[in-house]
C-alpha positions as CSV (number, residue, x, y, z in Angstrom):
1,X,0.0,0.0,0.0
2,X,1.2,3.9,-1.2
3,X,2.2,5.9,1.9
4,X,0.4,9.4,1.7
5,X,2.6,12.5,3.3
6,X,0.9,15.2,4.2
7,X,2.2,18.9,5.1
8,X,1.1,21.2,7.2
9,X,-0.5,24.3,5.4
10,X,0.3,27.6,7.4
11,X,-2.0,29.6,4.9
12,X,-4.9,27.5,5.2
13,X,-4.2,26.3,9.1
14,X,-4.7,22.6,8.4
15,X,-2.7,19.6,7.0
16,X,-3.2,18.8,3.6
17,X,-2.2,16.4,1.0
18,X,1.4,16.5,-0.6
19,X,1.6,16.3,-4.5
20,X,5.0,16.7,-6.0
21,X,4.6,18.0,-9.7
22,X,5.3,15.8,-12.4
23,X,8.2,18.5,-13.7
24,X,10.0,17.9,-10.2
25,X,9.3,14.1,-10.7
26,X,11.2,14.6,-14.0
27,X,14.3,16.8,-12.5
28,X,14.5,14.1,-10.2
29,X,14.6,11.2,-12.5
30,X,17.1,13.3,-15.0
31,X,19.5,14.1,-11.8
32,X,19.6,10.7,-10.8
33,X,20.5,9.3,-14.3
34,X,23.3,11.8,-14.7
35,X,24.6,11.6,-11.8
36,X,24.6,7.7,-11.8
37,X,26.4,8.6,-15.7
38,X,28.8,10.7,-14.4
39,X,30.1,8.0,-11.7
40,X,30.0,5.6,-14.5
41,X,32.2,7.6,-16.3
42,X,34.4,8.2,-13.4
43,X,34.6,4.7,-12.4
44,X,35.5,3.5,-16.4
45,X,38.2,6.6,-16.0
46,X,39.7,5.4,-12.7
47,X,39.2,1.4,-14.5
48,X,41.4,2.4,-17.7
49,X,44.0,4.7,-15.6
50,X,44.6,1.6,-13.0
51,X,43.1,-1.7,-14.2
52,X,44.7,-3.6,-17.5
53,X,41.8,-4.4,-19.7
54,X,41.8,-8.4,-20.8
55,X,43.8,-7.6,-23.9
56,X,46.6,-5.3,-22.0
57,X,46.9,-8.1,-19.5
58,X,47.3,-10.6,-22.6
59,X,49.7,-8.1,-24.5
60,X,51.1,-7.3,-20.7
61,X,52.0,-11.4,-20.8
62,X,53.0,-11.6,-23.9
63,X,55.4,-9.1,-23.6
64,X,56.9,-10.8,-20.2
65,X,57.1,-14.2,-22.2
66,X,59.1,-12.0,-24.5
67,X,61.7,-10.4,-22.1
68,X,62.0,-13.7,-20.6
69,X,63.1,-15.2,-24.0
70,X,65.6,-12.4,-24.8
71,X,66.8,-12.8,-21.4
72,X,67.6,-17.0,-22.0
73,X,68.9,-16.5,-25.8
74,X,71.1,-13.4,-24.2
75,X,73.0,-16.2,-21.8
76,X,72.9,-18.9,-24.7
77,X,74.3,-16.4,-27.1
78,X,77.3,-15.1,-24.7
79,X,78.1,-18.6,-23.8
80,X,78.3,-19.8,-27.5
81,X,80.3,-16.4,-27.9
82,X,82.7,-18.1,-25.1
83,X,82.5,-21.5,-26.6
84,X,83.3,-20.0,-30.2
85,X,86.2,-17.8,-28.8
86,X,87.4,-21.3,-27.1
87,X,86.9,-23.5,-30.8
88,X,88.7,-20.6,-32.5
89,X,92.0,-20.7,-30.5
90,X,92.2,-24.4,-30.7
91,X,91.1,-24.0,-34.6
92,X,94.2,-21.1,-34.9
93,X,96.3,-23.7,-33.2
94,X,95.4,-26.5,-34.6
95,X,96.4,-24.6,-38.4
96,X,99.4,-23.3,-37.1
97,X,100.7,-26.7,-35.9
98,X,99.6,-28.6,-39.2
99,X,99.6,-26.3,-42.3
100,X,101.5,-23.1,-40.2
101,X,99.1,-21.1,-41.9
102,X,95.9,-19.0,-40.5
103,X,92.2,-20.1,-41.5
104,X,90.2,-18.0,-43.9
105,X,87.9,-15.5,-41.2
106,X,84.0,-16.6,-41.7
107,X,83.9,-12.7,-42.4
108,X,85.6,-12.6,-45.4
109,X,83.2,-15.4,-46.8
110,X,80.3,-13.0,-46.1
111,X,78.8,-11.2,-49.6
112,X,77.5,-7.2,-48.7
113,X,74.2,-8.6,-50.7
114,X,74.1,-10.9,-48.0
115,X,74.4,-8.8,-45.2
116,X,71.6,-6.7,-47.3
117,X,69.1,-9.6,-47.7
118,X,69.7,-10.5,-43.8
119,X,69.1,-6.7,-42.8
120,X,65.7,-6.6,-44.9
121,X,64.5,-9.3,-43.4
122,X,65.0,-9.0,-40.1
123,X,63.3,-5.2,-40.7
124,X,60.4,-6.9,-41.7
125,X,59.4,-9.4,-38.4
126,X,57.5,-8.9,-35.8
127,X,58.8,-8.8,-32.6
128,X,57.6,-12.7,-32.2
129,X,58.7,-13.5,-35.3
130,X,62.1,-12.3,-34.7
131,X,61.9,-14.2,-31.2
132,X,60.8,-17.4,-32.9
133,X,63.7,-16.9,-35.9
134,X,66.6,-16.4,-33.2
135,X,65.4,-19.5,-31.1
136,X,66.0,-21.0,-34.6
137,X,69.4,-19.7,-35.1
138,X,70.1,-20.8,-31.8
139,X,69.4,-23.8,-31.3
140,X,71.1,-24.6,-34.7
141,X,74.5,-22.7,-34.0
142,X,74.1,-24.9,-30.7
143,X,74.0,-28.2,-32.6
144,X,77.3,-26.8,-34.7
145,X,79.3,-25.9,-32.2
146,X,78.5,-29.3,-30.2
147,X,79.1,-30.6,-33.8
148,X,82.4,-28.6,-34.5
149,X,83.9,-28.8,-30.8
150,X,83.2,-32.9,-31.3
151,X,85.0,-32.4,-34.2
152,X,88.6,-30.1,-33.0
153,X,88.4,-33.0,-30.5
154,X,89.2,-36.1,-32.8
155,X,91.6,-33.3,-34.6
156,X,93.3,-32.7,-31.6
157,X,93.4,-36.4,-30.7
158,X,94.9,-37.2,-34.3
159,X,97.6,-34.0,-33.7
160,X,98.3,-35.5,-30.3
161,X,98.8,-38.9,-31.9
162,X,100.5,-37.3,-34.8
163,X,103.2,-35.6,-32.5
164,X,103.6,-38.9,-30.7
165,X,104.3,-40.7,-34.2
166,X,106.8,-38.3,-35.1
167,X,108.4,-38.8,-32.1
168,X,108.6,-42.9,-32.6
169,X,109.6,-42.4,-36.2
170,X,113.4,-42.9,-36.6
171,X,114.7,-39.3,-38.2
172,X,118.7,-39.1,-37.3
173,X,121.9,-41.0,-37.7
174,X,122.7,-43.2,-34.6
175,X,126.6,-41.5,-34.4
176,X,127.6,-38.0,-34.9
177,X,128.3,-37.7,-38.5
178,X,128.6,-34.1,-39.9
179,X,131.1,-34.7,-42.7
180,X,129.2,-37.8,-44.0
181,X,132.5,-39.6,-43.6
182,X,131.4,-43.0,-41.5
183,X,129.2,-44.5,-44.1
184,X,131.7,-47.5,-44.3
185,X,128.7,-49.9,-45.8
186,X,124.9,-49.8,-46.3
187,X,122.0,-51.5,-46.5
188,X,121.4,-54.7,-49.3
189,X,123.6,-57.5,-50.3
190,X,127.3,-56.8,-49.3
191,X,130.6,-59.3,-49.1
192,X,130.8,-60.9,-45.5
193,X,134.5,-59.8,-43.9
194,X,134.7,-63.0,-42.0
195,X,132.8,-65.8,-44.6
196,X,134.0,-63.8,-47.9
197,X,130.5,-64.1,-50.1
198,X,127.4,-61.7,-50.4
199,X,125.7,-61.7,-47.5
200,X,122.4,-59.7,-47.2
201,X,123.2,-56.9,-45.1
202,X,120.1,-55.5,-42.9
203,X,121.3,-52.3,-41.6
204,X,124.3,-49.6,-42.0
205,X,127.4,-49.6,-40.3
206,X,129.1,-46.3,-38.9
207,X,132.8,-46.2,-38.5
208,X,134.2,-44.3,-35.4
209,X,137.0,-44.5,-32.6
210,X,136.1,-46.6,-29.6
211,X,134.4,-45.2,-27.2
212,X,131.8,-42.6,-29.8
213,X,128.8,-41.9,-28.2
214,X,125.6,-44.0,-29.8
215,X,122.1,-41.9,-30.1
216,X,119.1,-43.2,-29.5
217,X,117.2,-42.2,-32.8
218,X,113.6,-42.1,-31.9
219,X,111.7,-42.1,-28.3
220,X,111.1,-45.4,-27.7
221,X,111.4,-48.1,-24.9
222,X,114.4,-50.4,-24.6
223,X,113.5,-53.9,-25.1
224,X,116.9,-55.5,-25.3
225,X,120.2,-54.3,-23.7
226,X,122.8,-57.5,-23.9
227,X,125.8,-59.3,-25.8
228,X,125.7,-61.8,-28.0
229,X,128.8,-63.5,-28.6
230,X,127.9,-64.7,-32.2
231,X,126.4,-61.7,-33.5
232,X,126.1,-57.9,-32.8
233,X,128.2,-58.6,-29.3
234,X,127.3,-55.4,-26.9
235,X,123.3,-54.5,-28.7
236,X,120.5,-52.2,-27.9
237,X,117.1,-53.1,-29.3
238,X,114.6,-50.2,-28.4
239,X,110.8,-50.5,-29.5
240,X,109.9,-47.1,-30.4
241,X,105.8,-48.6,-31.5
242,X,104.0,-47.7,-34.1
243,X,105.5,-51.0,-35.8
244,X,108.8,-49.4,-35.7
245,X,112.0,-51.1,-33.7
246,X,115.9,-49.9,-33.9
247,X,119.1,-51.9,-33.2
248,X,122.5,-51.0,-32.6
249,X,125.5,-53.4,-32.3
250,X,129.0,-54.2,-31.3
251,X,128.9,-51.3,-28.4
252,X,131.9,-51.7,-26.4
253,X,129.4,-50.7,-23.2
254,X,125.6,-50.3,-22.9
255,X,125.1,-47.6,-21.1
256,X,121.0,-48.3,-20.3
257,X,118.8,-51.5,-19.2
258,X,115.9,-53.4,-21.0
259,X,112.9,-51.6,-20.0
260,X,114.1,-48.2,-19.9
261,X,112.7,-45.5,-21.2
262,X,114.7,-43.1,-24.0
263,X,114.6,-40.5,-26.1
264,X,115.7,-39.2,-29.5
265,X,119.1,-38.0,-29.0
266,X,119.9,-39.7,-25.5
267,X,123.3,-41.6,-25.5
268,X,122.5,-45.4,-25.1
269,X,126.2,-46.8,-25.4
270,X,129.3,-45.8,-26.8
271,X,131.1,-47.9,-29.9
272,X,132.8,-51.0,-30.1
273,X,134.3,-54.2,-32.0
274,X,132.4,-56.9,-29.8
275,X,130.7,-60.1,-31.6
276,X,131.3,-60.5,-35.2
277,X,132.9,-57.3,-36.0
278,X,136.2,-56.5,-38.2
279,X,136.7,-53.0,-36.3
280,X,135.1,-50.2,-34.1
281,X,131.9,-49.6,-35.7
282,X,128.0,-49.3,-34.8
283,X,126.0,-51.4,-36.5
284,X,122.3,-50.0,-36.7
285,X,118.8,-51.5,-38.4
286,X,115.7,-50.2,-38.9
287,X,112.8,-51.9,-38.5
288,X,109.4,-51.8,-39.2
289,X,106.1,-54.2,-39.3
290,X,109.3,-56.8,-38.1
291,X,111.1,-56.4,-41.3
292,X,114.3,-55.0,-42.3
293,X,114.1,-51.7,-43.8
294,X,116.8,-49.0,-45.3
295,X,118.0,-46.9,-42.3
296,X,119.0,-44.1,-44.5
297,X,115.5,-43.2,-45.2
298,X,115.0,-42.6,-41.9
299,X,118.3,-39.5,-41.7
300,X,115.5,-36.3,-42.5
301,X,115.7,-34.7,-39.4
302,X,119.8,-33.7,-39.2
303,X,120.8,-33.5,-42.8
304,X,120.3,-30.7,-45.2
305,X,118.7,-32.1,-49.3
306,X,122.5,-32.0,-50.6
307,X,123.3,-33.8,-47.5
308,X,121.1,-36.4,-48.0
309,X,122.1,-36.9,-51.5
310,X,125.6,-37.6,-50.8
311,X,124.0,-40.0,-47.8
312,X,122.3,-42.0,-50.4
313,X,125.3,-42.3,-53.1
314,X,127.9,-43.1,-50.3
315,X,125.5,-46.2,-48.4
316,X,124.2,-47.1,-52.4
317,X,128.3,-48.0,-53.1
318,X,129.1,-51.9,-53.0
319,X,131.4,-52.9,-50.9
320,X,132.4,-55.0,-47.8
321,X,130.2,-54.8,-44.2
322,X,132.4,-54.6,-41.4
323,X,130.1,-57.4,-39.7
C-alpha cells in the first residue's frame, strides 16, 4: 500500500495532501540518471587509468614471455660467444701446428648482398617472429658448435697422436756424423769380412773410434740391452711402436737396461768391435712391421737435401760390411 505525506498548510491552518509535480518528478529522475552517468564515467576513468583491460593483460604477458626469451637467448648467445672464442684458439692452433698457416675469417666469406638480404629481413618481423627466428638460429649454431667442438676433438686427438708418431719415427743418424764420412757400408747384399760371399746386409754400419757416443734415434722403450757372442756382441734393441723397432751393435758398453725409457738423442752406449765385427763400428737396423728396412730413409731430421744426397750415393756403393 502507497504511503500518503501530508504537510502542514500555514495559509490555510490545516494539514493537507502532498503532491509533487510531475516536472520535479522529471528533474529528479534526470538528476539521478546523470549523476549515476557521471560516476560511470568516473569509475570506467579510474578502471582504464589503474586496471589492464583483458587484452593489455594478454599483451602485458606476452610481452613478459618475451623479455624472458631475450633474457635466455642473451645467456645462450654469450656462452656460444665463449664456446666459439674457445673453438677458435684451438682451430688457430690447430692450423698453425699442421699447415702453419691461419684459417680464412668466416667474415671474409660473407657477400655485402648478403648482409643486405639478412638486414631486410630482419626489418620486416615482428617482434615474435624475430623471437621465434633467433630461437631458430640458436638452437642450430648450438647443434654446430656441439658438432664442430666434437669435431677439433678427434683433430686434436689425431695431432696428439700425430706428435707422438713423429716422435717414434726414426729421423737421425745413430753417431755423430757431420762430414758424412762414417758410411763404411749400407744396407742390401754386401761381401761378409769374416765368410768372404754376399751376404744380405740388414742395416748400416758407422765407422768411429772406440768409445763414440751412440744416439738413440727415436723415443722409444728399450727392449733388449745384452751381448751376444755370435752376432752384434754389446746390442741395444729399443721399441719405439708404431711397428717401428731400432738396433745398434758391437757397443763396447751399454750404457742403459731393457725396460728403460729413451729418447731421440739420448746416449745409449758408446762404440765397439764386440761379436762378429772386423773393427770399431756401430751397427744400426731399422725396423718396421718386423722387417728390415733401409735406415738411411729414416736420416730427414739432421741433414740438409745435398746432404742427403751424398748419404744416399755413399751407403748405395758396394762394398764389404764390417760385420
Amino acid at each position: 500500500m502507497r504511503k500518503i505525506k501530508y504537510y502542514y498548510n500555514t495559509h490555510t491552518l490545516r494539514y493537507e495532501k502532498l503532491e509533487t509535480p510531475f516536472r520535479v518528478k522529471l528533474l529528479r529522475v534526470f538528476g539521478f540518471f546523470a549523476a549515476s552517468l557521471a560516476l560511470a564515467i568516473l569509475i570506467v576513468a579510474i578502471a582504464f587509468e589503474y586496471i589492464d583491460s583483458p587484452k593489455e593483460k594478454m599483451l602485458q604477458q606476452d610481452n613478459d614471455a618475451m623479455r624472458e626469451k631475450y633474457s635466455v637467448l642473451e645467456q645462450q648467445v654469450q656462452q656460444l660467444q665463449k664456446q666459439m672464442l674457445e673453438l677458435e684458439n684451438r682451430d688457430n692452433n690447430v692450423y698453425r701446428a699442421v699447415f702453419e698457416s691461419k684459417p680464412i675469417p668466416d667474415s671474409a666469406r660473407l657477400k655485402e648482398m648478403e648482409k643486405s638480404k639478412e638486414i631486410q629481413l630482419v626489418q620486416s618481423m615482428s617482434e615474435s617472429q624475430l623471437v621465434k627466428s633467433l630461437s631458430e638460429q640458436v638452437n642450430n649454431l648450438i647443434l654446430k658448435t656441439a658438432y664442430q667442438e666434437k669435431s677439433y676433438k678427434a683433430i686434436d686427438l689425431m695431432v696428439k697422436n700425430k706428435v707422438k708418431l713423429l716422435a717414434a719415427i726414426p729421423a737421425i743418424q745413430p753417431v755423430s756424423n757431420k762430414d758424412l764420412s762414417r758410411i763404411a757400408s749400407g744396407f742390401g747384399y754386401r761381401i761378409d769380412p769374416v765368410y768372404k760371399v754376399t751376404k744380405f746386409h740388414a742395416g748400416l754400419d758407422f765407422t768411429a773410434p772406440q768409445g763414440t757416443p751412440i744416439y738413440a734415434t727415436a723415443d722409444g722403450i728399450v727392449k733388449e740391452a745384452n751381448f751376444n757372442a755370435g752376432g752384434f756382441g754389446n746390442h741395444v734393441v729399443i721399441s719405439h711402436g708404431y711397428g717401428y723397432e731400432t738396433l745398434y751393435g758391437h757397443m763396447v758398453r751399454i750404457k742403459v737396461k731393457a725396460g728403460n725409457r729413451v729418447s731421440r738423442g739420448e746416449v745409449i752406449g758408446y762404440v765397439g768391435n764386440t761379436g762378429k765385427s772386423t773393427g770399431p763400428h756401430c751397427h744400426y737396423e731399422v725396423h718396421k712391421g718386423g722387417q728390415p728396412v733401409d735406415p738411411v730413409y729414416y736420416f730427414y731430421n739432421d741433414l740438409s737435401p745435398e746432404q742427403y744426397d751424398r748419404l744416399l750415393k755413399m751407403a748405395a756403393a758396394a762394398n764389404q760390411s764390417f760385420d
